[in-house]
Every structure is written in structure tokens, then in C-alpha cells.
Biopython code that builds the backbone (N, CA, C, O; Angstrom):
import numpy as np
from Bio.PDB.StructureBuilder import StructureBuilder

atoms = [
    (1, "UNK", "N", (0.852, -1.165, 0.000)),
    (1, "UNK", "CA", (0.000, 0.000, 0.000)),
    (1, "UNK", "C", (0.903, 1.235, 0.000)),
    (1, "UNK", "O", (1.898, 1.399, 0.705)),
    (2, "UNK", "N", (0.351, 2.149, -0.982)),
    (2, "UNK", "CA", (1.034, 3.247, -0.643)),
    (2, "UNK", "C", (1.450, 4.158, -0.059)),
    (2, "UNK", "O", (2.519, 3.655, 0.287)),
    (3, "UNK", "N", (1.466, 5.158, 0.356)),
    (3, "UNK", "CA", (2.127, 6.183, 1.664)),
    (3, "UNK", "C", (0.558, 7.186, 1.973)),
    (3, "UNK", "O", (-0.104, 7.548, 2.946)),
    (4, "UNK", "N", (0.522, 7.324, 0.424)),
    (4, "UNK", "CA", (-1.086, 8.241, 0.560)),
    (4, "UNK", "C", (-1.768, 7.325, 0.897)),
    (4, "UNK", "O", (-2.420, 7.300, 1.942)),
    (5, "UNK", "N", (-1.716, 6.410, 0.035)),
    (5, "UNK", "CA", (-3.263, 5.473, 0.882)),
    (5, "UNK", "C", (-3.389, 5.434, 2.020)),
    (5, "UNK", "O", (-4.454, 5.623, 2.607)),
    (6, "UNK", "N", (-2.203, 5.152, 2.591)),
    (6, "UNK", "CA", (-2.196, 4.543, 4.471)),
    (6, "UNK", "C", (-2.192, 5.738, 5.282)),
    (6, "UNK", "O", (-2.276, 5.434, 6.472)),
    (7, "UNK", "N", (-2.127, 6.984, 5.084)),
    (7, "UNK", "CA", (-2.226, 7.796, 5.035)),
    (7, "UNK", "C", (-3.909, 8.808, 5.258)),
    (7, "UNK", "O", (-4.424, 9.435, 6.184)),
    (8, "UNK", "N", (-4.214, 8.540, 4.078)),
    (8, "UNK", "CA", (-5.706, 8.721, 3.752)),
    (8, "UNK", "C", (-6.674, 7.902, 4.205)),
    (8, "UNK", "O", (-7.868, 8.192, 4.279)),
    (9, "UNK", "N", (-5.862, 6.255, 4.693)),
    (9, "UNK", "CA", (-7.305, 5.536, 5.633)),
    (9, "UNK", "C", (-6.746, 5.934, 6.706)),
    (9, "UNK", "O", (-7.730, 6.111, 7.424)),
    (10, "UNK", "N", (-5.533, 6.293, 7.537)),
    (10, "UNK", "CA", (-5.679, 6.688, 8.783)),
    (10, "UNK", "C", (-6.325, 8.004, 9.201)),
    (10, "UNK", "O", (-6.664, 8.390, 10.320)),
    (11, "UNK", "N", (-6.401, 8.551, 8.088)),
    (11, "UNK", "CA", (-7.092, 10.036, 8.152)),
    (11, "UNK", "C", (-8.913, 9.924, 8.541)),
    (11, "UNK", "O", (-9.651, 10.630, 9.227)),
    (12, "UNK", "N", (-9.096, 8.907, 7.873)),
    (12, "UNK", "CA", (-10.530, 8.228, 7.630)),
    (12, "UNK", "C", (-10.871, 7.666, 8.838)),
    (12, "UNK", "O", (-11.809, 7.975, 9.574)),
    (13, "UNK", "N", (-9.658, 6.433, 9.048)),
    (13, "UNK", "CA", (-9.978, 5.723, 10.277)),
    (13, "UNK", "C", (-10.405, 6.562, 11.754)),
    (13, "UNK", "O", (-11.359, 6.543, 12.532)),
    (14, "UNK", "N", (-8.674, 7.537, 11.596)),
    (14, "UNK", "CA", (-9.258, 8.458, 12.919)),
    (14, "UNK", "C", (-10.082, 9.594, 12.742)),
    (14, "UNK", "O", (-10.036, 10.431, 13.643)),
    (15, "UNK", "N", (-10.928, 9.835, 11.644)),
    (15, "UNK", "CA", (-12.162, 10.392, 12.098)),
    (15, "UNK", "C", (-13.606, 9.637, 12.174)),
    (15, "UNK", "O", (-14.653, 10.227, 12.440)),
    (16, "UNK", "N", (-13.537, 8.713, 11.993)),
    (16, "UNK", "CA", (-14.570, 7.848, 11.959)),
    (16, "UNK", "C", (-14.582, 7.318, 13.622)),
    (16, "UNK", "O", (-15.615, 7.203, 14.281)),
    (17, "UNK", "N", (-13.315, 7.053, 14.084)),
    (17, "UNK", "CA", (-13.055, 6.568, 15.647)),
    (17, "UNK", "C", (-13.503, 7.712, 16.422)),
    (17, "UNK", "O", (-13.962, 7.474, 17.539)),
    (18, "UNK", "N", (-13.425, 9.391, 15.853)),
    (18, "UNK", "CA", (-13.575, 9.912, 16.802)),
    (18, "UNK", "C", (-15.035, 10.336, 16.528)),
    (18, "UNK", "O", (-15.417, 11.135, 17.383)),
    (19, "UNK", "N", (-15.815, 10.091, 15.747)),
    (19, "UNK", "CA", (-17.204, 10.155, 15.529)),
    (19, "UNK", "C", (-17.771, 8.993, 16.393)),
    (19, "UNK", "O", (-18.655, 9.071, 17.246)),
    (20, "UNK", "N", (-17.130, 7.987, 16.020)),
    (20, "UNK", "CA", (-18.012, 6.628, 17.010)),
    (20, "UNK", "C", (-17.507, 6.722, 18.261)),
    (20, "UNK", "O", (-17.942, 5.818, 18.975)),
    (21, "UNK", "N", (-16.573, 7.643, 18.949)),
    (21, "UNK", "CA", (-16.244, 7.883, 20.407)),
    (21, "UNK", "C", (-16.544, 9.048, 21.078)),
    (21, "UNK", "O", (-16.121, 9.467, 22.155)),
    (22, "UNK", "N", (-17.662, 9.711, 19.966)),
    (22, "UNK", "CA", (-18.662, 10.795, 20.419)),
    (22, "UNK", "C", (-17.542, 12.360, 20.406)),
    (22, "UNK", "O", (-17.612, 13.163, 21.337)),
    (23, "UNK", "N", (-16.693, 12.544, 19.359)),
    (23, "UNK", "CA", (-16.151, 13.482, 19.659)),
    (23, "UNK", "C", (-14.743, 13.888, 19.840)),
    (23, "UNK", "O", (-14.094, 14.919, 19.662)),
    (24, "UNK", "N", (-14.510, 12.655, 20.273)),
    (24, "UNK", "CA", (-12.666, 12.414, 20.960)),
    (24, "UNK", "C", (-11.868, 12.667, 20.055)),
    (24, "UNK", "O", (-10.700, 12.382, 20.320)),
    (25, "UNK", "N", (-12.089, 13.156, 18.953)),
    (25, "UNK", "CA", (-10.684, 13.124, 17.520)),
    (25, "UNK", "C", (-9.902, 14.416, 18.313)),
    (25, "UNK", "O", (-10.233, 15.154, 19.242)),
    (26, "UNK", "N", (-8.558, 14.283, 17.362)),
    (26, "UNK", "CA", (-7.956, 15.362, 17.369)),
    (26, "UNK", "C", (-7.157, 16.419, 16.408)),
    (26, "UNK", "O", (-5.968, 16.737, 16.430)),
    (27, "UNK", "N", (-8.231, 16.855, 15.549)),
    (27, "UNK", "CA", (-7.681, 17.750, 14.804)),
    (27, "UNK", "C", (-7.288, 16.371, 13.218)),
    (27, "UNK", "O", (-7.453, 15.152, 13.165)),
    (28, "UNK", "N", (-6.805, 17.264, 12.307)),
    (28, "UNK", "CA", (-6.451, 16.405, 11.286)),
    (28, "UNK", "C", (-5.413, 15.707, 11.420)),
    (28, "UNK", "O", (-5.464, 14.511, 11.132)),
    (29, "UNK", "N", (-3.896, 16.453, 12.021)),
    (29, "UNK", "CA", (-2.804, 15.578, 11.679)),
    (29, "UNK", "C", (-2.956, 14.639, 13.231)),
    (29, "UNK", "O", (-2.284, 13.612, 13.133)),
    (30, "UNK", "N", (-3.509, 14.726, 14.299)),
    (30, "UNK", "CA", (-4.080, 13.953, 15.471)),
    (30, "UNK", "C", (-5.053, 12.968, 14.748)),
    (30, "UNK", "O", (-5.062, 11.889, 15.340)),
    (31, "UNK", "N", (-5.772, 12.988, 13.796)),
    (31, "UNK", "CA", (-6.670, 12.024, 13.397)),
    (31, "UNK", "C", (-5.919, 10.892, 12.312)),
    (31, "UNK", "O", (-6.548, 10.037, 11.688)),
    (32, "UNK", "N", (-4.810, 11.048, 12.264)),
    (32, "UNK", "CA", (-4.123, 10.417, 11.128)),
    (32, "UNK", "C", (-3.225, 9.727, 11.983)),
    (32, "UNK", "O", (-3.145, 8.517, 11.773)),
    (33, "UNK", "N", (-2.324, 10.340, 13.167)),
    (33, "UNK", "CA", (-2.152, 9.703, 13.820)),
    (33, "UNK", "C", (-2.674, 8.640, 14.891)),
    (33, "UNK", "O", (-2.055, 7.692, 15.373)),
    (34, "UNK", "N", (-3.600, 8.936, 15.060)),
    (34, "UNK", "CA", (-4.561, 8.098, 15.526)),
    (34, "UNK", "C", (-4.831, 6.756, 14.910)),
    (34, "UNK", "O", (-4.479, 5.628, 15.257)),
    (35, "UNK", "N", (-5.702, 7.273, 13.689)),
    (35, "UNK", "CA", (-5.562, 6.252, 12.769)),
    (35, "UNK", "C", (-4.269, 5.276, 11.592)),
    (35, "UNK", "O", (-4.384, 4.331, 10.812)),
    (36, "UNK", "N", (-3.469, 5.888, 11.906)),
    (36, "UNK", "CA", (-2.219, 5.205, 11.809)),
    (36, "UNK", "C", (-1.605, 4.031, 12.962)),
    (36, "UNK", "O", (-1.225, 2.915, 12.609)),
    (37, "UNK", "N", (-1.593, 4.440, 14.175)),
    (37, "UNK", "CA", (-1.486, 3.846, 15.351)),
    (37, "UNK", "C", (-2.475, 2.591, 15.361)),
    (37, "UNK", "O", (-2.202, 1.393, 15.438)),
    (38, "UNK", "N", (-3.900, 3.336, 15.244)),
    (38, "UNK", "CA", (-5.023, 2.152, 15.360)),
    (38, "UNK", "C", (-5.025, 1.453, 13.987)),
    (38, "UNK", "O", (-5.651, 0.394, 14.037)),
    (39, "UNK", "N", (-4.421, 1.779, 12.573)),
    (39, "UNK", "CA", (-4.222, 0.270, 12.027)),
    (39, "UNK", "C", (-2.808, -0.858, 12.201)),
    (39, "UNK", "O", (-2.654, -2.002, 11.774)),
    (40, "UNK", "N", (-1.991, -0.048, 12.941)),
    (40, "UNK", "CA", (-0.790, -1.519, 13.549)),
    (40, "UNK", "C", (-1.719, -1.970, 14.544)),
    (40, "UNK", "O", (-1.904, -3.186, 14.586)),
    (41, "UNK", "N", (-2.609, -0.934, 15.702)),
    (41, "UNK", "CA", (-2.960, -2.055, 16.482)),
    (41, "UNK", "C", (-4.188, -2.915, 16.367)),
    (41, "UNK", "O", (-4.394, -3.968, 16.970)),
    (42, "UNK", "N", (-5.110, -2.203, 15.354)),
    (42, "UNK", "CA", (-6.267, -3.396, 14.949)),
    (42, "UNK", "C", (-5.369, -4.331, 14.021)),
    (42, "UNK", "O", (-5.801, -5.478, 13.907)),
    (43, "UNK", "N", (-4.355, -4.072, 13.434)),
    (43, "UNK", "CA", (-3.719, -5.597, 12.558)),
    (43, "UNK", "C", (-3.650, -6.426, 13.944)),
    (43, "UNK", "O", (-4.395, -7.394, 14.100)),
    (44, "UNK", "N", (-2.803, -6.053, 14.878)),
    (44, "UNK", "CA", (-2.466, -6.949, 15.572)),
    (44, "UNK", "C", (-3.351, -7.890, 16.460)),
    (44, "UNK", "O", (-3.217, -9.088, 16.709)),
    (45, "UNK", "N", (-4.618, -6.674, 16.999)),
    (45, "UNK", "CA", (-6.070, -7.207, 17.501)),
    (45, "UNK", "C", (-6.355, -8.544, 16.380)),
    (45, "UNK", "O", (-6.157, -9.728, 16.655)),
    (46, "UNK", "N", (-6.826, -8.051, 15.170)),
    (46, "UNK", "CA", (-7.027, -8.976, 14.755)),
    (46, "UNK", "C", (-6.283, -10.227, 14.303)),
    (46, "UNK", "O", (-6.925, -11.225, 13.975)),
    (47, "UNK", "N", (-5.353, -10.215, 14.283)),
    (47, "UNK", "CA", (-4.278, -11.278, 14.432)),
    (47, "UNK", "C", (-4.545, -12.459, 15.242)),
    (47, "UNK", "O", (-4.723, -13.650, 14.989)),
    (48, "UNK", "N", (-4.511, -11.641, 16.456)),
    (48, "UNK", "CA", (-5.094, -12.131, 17.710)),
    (48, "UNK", "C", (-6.094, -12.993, 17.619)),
    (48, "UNK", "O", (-5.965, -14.207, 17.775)),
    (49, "UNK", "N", (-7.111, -12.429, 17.369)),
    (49, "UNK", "CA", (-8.469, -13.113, 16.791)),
    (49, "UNK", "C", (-8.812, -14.256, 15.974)),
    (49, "UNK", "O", (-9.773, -15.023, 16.040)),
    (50, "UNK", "N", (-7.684, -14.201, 15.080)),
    (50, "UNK", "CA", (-7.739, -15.022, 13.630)),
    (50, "UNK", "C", (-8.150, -14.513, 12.995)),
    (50, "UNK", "O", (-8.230, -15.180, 11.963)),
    (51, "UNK", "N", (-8.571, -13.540, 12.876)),
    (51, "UNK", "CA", (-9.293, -12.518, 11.828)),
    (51, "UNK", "C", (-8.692, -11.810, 10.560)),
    (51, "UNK", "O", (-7.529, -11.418, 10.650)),
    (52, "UNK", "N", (-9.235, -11.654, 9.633)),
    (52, "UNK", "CA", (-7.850, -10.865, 8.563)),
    (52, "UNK", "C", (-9.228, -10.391, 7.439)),
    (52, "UNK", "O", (-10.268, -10.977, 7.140)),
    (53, "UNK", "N", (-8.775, -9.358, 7.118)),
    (53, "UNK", "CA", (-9.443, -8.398, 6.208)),
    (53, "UNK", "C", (-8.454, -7.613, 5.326)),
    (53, "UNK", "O", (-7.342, -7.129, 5.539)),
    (54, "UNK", "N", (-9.307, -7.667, 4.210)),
    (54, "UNK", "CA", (-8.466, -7.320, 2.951)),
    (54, "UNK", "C", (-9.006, -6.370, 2.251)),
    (54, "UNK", "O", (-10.156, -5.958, 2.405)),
    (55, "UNK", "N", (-8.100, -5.923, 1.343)),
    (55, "UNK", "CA", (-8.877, -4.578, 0.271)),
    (55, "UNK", "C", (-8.807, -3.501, 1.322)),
    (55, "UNK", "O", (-8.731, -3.450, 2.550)),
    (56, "UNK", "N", (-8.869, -2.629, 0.267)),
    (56, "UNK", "CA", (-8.804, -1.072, 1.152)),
    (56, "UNK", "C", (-9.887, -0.893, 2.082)),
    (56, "UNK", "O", (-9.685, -0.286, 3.134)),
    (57, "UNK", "N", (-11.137, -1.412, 1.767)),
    (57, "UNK", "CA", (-12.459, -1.726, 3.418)),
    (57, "UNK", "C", (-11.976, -2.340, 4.789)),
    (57, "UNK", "O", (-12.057, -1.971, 5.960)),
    (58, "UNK", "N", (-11.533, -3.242, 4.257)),
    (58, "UNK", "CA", (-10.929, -4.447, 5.153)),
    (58, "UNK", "C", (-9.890, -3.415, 5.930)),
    (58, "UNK", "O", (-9.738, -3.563, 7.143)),
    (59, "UNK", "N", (-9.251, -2.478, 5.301)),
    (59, "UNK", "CA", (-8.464, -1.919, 5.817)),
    (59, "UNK", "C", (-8.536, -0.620, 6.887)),
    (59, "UNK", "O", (-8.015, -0.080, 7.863)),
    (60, "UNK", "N", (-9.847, -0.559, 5.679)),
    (60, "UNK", "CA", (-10.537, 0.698, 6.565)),
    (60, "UNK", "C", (-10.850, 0.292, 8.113)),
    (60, "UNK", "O", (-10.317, 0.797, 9.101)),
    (61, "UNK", "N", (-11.852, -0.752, 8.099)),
    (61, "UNK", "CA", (-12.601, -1.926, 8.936)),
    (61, "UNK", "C", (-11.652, -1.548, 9.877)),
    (61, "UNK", "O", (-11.891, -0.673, 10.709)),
    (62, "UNK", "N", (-10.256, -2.328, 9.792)),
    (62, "UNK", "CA", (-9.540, -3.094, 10.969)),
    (62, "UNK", "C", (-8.876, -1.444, 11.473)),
    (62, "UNK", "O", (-8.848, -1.267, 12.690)),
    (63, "UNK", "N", (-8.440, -0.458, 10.713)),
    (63, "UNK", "CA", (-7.680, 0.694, 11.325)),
    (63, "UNK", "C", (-9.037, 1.499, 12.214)),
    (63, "UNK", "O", (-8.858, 2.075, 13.286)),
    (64, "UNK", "N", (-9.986, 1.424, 11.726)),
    (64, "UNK", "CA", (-11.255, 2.002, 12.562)),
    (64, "UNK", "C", (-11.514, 1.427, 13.644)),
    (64, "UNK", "O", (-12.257, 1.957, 14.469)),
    (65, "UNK", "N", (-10.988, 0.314, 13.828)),
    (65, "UNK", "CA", (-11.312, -0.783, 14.959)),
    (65, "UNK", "C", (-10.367, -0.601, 15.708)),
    (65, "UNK", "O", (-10.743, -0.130, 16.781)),
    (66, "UNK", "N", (-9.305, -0.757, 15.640)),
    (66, "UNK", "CA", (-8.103, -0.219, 16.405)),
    (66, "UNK", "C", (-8.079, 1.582, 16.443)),
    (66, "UNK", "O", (-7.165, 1.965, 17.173)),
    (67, "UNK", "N", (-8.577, 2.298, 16.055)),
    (67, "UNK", "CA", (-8.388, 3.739, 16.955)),
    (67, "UNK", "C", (-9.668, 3.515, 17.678)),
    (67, "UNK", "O", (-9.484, 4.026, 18.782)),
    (68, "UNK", "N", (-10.394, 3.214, 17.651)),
    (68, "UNK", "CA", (-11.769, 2.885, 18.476)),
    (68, "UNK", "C", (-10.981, 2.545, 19.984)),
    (68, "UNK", "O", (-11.022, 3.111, 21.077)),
    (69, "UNK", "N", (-10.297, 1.413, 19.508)),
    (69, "UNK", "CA", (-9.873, 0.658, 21.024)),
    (69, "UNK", "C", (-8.741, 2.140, 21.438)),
    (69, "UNK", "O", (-8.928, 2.711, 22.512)),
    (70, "UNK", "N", (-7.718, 2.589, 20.564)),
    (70, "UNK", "CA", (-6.956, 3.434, 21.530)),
    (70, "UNK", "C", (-7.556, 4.646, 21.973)),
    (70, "UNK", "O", (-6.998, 5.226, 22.905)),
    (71, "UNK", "N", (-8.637, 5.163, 21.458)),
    (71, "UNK", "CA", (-9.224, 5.973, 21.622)),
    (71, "UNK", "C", (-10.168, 5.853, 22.881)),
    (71, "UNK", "O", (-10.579, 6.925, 23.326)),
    (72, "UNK", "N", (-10.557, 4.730, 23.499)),
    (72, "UNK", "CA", (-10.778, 4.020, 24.619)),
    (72, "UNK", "C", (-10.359, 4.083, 25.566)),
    (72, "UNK", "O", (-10.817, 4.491, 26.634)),
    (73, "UNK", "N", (-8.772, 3.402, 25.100)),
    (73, "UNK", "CA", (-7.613, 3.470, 26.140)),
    (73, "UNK", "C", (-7.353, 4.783, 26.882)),
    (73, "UNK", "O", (-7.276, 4.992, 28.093)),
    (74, "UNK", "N", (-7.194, 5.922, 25.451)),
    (74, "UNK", "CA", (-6.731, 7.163, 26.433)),
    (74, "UNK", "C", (-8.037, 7.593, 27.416)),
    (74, "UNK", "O", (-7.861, 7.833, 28.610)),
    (75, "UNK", "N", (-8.989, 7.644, 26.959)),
    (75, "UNK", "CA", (-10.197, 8.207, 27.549)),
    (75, "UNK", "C", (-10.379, 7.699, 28.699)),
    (75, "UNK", "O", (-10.731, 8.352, 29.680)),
    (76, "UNK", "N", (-10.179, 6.611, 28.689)),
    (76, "UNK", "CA", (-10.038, 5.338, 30.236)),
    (76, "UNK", "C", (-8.744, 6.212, 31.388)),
    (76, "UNK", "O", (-8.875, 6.611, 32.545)),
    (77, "UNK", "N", (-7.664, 6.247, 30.540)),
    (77, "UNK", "CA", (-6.319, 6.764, 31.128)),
    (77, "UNK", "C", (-6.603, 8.006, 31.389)),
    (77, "UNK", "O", (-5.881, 8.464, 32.275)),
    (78, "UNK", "N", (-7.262, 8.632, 31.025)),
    (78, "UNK", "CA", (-7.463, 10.490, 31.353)),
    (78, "UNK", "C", (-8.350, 10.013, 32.640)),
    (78, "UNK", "O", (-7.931, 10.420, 33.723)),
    (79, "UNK", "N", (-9.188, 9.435, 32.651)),
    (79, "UNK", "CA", (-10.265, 9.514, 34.177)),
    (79, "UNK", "C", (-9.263, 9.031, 35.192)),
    (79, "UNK", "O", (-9.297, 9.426, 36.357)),
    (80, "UNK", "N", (-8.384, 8.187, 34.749)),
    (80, "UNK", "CA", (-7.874, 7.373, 36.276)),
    (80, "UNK", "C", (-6.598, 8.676, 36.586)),
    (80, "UNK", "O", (-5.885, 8.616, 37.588)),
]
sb = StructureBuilder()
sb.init_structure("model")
sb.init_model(0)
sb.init_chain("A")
sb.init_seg("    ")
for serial, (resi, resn, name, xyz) in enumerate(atoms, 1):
    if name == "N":
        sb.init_residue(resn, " ", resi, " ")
    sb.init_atom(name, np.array(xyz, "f"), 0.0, 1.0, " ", f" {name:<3s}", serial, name[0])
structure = sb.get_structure()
């Protein structure tokens, strides 16, 4: 995959994570990072799982799934 692509679904991913986490994004280059982060760690979630998704959806899918979860994490970590 290319640099833009992975790029452009983490851009996607982390605004979609911060829509389904009611808000939590951060800004554009925060939403890319986000969603960059959350597709190594939804690959690895799903790894985990046995799970595997393909094509640029699949990709979308699993990086949306993983900023979901870190997007979790921090929100969890800010209360405690």
C-alpha cells in the first residue's frame, strides 16, 4: 500500500473513531495519527483473533477498529 493510501485511511480511520467515540478526535494531523497507530494495532487485535481483512475496506474496517480501542484506552487513562 502506498504512503497516501495509508495515510488517507488513517485520516478516515481516525475520524470515523472519533465520531463513534462521540467526539474524541484530534484535529487532522491527530486524526491520522490516531488512525495510523489504530491500524498496527487493529492488525495486531485482529491477528489475535484469527481474523484478517483485505482490500482497502478491510483496511478501513480493521484501522477504525483499532483507533476505536486506543481511543478508549486514552479516555479510560485520562479519568484514572
Amino acid at each position: 500500500m502506498g504512503l497516501i493510501s495509508f495515510l488517507a485511511i488513517g485520516l478516515v480511520a481516525g475520524w470515523l473513531a472519533g465520531q463513534i467515540m462521540k467526539g474524541k478526535g484530534f484535529g487532522l494531523v491527530g486524526n491520522i495519527v490516531v488512525g495510523v497507530i489504530g491500524a498496527v494495532l487493529g492488525g495486531l487485535l485482529f491477528g489475535l483473533l484469527g481474523l484478517s481483512a483485505t482490500g482497502t475496506i478491510g483496511s478501513l474496517v480493521t484501522a477504525t477498529v483499532g483507533a476505536v480501542v486506543l481511543l478508549a484506552a486514552v479516555a479510560r487513562l485520562k479519568k484514572a
